[in-house]
N, C-alpha and C positions, 0 to 999 in steps of 0.2 A: 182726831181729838187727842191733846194731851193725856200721857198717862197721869190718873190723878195720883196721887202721896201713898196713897194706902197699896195699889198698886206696884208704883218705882218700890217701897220698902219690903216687900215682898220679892221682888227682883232680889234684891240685892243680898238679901235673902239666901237667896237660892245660890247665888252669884258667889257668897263667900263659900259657900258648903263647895262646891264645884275647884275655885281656887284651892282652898284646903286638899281635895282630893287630887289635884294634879300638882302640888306643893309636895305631895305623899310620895309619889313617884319622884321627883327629882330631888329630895329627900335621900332616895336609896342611889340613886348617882352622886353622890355628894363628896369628894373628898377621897373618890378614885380615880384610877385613869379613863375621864368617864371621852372616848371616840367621838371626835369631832373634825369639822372642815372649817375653811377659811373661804367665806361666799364673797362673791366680785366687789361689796363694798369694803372689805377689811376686814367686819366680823364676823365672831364664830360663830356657828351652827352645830351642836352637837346632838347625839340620837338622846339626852333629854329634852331639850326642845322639842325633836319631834314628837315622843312621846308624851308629853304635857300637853302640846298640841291637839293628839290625838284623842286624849283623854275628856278634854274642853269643848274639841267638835262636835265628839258624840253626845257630852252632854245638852250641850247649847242645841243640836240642832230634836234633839228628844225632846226637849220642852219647848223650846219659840222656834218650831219648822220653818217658819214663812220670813224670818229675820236673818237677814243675808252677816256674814262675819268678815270683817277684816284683817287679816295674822299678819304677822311679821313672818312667821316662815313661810306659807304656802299660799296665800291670799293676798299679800299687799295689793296688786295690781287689781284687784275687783272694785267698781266704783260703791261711792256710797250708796245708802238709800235715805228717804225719811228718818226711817229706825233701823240700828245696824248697829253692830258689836266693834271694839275695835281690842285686840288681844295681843298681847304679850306674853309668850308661855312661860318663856324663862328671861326675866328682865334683869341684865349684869351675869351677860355668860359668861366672859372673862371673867370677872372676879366668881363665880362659880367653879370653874374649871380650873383657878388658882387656889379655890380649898376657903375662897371668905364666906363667911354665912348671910352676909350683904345681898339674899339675891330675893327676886320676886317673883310671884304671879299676877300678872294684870289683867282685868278683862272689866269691859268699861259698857254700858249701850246708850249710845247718842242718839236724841232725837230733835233732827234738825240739826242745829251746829255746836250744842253742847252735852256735856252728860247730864244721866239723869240717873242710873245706879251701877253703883261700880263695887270693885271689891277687888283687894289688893292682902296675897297672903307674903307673909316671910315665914317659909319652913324652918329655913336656916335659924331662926332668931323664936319660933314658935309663938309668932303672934298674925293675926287675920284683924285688915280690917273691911268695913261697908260704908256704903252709904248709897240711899235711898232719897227720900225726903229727908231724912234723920241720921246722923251719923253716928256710926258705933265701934267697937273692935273687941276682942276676946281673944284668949290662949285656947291656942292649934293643940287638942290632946287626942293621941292615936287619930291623926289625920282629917278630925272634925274640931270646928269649932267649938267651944265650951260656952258658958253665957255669955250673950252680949250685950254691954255696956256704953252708954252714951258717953260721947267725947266732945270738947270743945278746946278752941285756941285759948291762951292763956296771953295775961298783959306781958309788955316785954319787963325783964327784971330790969331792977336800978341799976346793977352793974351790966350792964350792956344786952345788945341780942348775941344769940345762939346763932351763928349762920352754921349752915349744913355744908358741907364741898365737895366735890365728885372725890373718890379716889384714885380716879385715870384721867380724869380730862377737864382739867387746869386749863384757862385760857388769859390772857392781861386784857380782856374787854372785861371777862368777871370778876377781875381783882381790884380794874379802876370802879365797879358798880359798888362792890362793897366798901373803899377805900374811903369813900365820901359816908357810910355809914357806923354808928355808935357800936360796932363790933366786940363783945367781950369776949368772944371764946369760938373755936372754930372746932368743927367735929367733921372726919370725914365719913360718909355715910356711901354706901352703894345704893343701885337702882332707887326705884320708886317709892321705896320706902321714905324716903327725906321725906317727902311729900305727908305721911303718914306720921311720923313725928312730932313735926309743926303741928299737923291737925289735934295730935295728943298733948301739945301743952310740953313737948320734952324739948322743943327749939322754936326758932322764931322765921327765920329764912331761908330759903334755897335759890340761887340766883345762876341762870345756866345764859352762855350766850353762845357758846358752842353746838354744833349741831346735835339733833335731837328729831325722833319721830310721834306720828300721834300717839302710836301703840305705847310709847315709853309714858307718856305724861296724864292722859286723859283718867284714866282709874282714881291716881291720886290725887288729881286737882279735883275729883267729883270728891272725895272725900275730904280733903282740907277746906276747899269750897263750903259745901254742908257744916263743918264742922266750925264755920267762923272767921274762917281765911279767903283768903283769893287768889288768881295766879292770874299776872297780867302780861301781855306783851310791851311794845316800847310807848305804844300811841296811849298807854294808861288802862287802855279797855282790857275786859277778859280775854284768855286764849277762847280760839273755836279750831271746830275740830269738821274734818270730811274732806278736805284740800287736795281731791286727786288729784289736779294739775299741776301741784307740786310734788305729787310720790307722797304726799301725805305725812310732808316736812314742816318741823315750829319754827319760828323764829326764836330771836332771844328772849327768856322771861325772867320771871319772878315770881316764886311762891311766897307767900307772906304769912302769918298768923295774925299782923294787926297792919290793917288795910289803913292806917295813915299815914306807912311809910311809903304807898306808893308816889307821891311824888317829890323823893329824894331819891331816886335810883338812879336815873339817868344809864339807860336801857341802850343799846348802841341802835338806831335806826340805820336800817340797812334800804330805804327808800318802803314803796308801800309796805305797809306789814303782812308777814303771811298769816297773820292770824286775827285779821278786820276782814279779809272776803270771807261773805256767807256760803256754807255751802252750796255746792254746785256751782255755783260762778266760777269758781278758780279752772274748773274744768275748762271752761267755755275763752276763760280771757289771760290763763296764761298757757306759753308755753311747755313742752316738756323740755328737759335737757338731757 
């Protein structure tokens, strides 16, 4: 049975309180020489990830036991279930460990192939946001959130949208997507947070075609989602999420604040899209690489 509304907002709930508290810890890593590794993909791994990590484990598995977690440090390779966590401890390591306050914590629980509450803190910036059925966000004070307050997407201004842009990873597939858009003003934002932004009405787009995993995306599209927005792949439709047969890899998207821009984007189709198979199928009908 779906979780009903009062339920998911309750999650999420709990979900930002948890983000805050593992936001705390990487918090006191912040803007030292905080010991890290370079893992077989390129990125870094530093003992705050593990530590956020660790922090999130114990919470998550203290209150939902039976709810299996998928991390980016220590879990990727666990398949989905029905309902299952997908977490980011620390989202924009590099710009972490270069001292930018750009960084996150993500932690999302999908059921079936999309979210349903998530919560997405920036320590660095002292704001948490949620969503449940309902979306909200509030300032992170001594490591908790403060009250929370309902947010929604906002119309695009007269002089142009806001787009958001990675500040590492620029690609000319995302500059010919934006190119063909009424562009006023470009803001480069780090991790997950873009996603968050849009939701609050302070920008309009975020448009990624570069590689990207569930753990990075899933928290904030449950929250810009909720909040009025959408995040779609190339074929128009929603991102979905649980794609172990691809390492639980997105294709190219697009975060929106006002969903009538999705068809002006022109998204790169890279043949099927990896974010039209339901979960479990990917498992079954692609291969690994």
């Amino acid at each position: 049975m779906p979780l009903d509304p009062r339920m998911r907002d309750s999650i999420a709930t709990t979900l930002t309180d948890i983000a805050c508290e593992a936001g705390d810890i990487l918090r006191r890593h912040h803007g030292g020489d905080c010991a890290h590794v370079i893992k077989p993909d390129g990125t870094p791994s530093s003992v705050a990830d593990i530590a956020s990590e660790k922090l999130i484990f114990d919470a998550l598995r203290q209150r939902y036991p039976t709810i299996p977690i998928v991390s980016e440090e220590s879990t990727h390779d666990l398949p989905p279930a029905d309902l299952f966590f997908l977490v980011d401890p620390l989202d924009g390591t590099r710009d972490f460990l270069a001292g930018n306050p750009d960084y996150s914590v993500n932690i999302c629980l999908i059921e079936g192939n999309r979210p349903v509450a998530s919560a997405v803190a920036g320590p660095g910036i002292g704001r948490v946001w949620g969503a449940g059925a309902t979306a909200f966000e509030a300032v992170i004070h001594r490591g908790r959130p403060t009250t929370r307050n309902a947010i929604r997407v906002r119309k695009v201004p007269e002089d142009g949208l806001v787009a958001l842009v990675s500040r590492r990873h620029g690609d000319t597939e995302t500059e010919a997507c934006l190119a063909g858009l009424p562009i006023g003003q470009r803001r480069g934002v780090a991790s997950a947070l873009k996603f968050c932004l849009i939701a609050s009405g302070e920008a309009d787009i975020y448009v990624r075609c570069g590689p990207t995993m569930e753990w990075d995306t899933a928290a904030g599209d449950h929250v810009l989602t909720t909040a009025g927005g959408c995040v779609i792949v190339s074929s128009g439709r929603e991102i979905t999420y649980g794609h172990y047969g691809i390492f639980y890899r997105n294709g190219p998207f697009a975060a929106l604040g006002d969903p009538s821009y999705t068809g002006r984007l022109g998204l790169p189709d890279r043949g099927p899209s990896l974010n039209t198979v339901r979960q479990g199928s990917a498992a079954q009908t692609t291969p690994r690489v």
